[in-house]
Wavefront OBJ file of the C-alpha trace (Angstrom):
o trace
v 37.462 -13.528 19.966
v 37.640 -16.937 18.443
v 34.101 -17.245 18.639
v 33.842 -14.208 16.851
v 36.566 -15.713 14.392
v 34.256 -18.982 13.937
v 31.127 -17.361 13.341
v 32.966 -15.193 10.851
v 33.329 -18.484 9.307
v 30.025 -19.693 9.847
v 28.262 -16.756 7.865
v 30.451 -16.332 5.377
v 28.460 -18.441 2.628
v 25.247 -16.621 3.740
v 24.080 -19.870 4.928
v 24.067 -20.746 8.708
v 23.391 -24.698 9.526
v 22.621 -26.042 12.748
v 25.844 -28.358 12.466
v 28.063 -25.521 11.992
v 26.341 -23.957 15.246
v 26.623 -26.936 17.230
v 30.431 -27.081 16.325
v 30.810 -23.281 17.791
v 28.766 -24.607 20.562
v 31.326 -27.239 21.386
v 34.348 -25.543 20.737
v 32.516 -22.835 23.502
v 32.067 -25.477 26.082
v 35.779 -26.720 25.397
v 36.435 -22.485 26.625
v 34.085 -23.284 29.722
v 32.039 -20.917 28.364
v 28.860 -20.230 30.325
v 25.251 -21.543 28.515
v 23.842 -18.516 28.902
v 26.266 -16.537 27.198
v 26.875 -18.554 24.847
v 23.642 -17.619 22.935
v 24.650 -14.254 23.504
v 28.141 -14.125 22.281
v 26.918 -16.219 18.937
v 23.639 -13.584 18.735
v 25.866 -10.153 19.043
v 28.736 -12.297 16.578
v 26.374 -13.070 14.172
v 24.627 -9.238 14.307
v 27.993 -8.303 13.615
v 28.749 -9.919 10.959
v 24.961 -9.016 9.229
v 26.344 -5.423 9.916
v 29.714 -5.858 8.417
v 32.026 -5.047 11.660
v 33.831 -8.175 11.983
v 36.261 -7.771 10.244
v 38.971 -11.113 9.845
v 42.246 -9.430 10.182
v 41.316 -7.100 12.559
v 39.948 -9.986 15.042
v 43.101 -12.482 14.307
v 45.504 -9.817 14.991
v 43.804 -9.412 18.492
v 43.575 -13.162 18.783
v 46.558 -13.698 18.862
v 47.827 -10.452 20.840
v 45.829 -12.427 23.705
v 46.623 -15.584 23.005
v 50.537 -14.741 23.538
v 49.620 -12.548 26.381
v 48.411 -16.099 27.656
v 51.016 -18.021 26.908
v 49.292 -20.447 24.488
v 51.589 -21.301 22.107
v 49.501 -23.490 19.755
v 46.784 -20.675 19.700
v 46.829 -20.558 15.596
v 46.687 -24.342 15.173
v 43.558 -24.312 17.272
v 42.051 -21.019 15.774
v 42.535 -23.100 12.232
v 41.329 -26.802 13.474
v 37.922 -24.336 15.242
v 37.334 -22.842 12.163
v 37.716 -26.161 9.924
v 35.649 -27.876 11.883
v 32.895 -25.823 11.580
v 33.432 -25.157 7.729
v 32.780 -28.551 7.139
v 30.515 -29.520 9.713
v 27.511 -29.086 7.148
v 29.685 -31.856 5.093
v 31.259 -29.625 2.372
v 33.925 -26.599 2.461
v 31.991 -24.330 -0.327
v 33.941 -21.286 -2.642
v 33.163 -18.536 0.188
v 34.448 -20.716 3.179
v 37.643 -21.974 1.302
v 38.355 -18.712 0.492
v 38.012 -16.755 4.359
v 39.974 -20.528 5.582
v 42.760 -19.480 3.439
v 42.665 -15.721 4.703
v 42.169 -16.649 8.002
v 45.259 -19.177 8.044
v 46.992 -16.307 6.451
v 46.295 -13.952 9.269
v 47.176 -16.679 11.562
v 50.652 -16.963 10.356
v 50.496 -20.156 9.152
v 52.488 -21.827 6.239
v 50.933 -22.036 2.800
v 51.437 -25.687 2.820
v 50.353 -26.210 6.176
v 46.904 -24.532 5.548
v 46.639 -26.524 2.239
v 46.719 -29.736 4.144
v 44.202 -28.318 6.084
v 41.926 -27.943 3.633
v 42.949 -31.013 1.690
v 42.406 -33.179 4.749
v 38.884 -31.748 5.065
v 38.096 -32.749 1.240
v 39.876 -36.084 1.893
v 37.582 -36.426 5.174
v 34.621 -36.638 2.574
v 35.235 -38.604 -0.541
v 37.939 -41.104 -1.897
v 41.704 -40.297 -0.816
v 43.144 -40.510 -3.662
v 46.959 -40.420 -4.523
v 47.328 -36.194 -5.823
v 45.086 -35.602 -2.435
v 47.314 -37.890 -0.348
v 50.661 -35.895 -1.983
v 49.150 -32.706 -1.315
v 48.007 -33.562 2.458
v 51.255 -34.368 3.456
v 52.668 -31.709 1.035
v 55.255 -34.175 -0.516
v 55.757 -33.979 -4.302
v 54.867 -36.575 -6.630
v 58.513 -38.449 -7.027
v 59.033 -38.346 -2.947
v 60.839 -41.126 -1.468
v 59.732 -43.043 1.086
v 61.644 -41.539 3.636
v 60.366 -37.984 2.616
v 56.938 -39.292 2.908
v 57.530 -41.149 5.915
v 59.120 -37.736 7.404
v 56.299 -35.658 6.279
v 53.548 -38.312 7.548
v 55.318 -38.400 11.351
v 55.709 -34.628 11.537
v 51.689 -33.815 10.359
v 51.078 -36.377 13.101
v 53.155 -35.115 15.776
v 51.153 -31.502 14.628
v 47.952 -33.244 15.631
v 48.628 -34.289 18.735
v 46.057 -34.089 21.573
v 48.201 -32.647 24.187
v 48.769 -29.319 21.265
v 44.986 -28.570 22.308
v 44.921 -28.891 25.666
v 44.580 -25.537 26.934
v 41.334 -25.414 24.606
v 40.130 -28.170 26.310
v 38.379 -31.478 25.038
v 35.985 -29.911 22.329
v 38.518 -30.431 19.757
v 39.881 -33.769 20.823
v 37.165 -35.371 18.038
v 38.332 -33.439 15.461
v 41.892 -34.475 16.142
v 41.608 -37.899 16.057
v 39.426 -37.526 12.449
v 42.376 -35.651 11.172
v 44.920 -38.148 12.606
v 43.277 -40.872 10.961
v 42.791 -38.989 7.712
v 46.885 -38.520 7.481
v 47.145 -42.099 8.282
v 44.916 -42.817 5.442
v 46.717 -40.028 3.113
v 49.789 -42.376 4.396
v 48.875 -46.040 3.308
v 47.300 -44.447 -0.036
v 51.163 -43.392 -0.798
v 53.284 -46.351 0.860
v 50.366 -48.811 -0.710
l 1 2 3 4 5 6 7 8 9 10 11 12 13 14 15 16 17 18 19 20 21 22 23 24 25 26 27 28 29 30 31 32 33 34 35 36 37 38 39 40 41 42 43 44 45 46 47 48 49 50 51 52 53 54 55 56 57 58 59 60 61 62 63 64 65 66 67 68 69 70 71 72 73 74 75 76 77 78 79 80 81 82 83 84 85 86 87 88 89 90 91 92 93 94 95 96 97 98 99 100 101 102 103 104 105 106 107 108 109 110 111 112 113 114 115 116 117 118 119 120 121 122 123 124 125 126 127 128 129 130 131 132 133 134 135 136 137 138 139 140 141 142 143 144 145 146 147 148 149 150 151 152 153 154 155 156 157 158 159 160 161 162 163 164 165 166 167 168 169 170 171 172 173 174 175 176 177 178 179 180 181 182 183 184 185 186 187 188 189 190 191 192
């Protein structure tokens, strides 16, 4: 299902880049995912999409019905960090992908600011971080005190954590530290 969730993601600008399916292809080794069926599960995903049956709410919703049948408890943090990951992996989030990321962290339950930061940290990951994208990352407001953005910068760290992902395995672990080291730059930008 979260393949089906990423390639979802994947399509969704009409445009399919070998980066993006590379990043599908490591977040399916991180699921011990056979070789072999890998192709197949990104060929029938990808026919499915063309055809119009994957539908996003429909294959959240199972998602995570599984993923709490499981037990994994950080299931839509991973779903989100998956599908970011390969949203950008071509080097730029366009209209179409910011737009299903938003839906998709909708149907995953998560925050509105939490999914902004998201998004934010990806835009952050490839230009200047600038002072209104450093506010927005950590979701402080513009007169925050340094304790509130000290707060905010410790708790979006202790988020990304590499023992959160460990059920997915070490596909992600990359991704994690880019992020972590985005928020710390999002952080000096605001104490600086």
């Amino acid at each position: 299902l979260l393949v089906r969730i990423l390639v979802r993601i994947m399509a969704v600008d009409q445009h399919v880049d070998r980066r993006e399916v590379d990043t599908i292809m490591r977040v399916c080794n991180s699921l011990r995912i056979d070789k072999s069926e890998q192709k197949r599960f990104l060929t029938d995903a990808l026919d499915e999409v063309e055809a119009g049956h994957l539908e996003l709410g429909e294959l959240t919703s199972s998602y995570l019905e599984l993923a709490q049948r499981a037990g994994i408890e950080q299931a839509p943090r991973t779903a989100m960090m998956a599908a970011m990951a390969v949203a950008c992996a071509d080097g730029m989030i366009g209209p179409e992908e910011e737009e299903e990321l938003q839906a998709l962290g909708r149907a995953l339950g998560l925050a509105e600011p939490e999914l902004a930061a998201e998004i934010v940290g990806h835009r952050a990951q490839f230009g200047e971080l600038n002072p209104e994208l450093a506010r927005r990352l950590l979701n402080v407001e513009d007169t925050a005190p340094s304790a509130a953005i000290e707060e905010a910068y410790n708790a979006l760290r202790e988020d990304l954590r590499a023992d959160h992902f460990d059920h997915i395995g070490k596909g992600l672990e990359s991704y994690a530290v880019q992020r972590i080291a985005i928020v710390d730059k999002a952080y000096e930008v605001l104490k600086g």
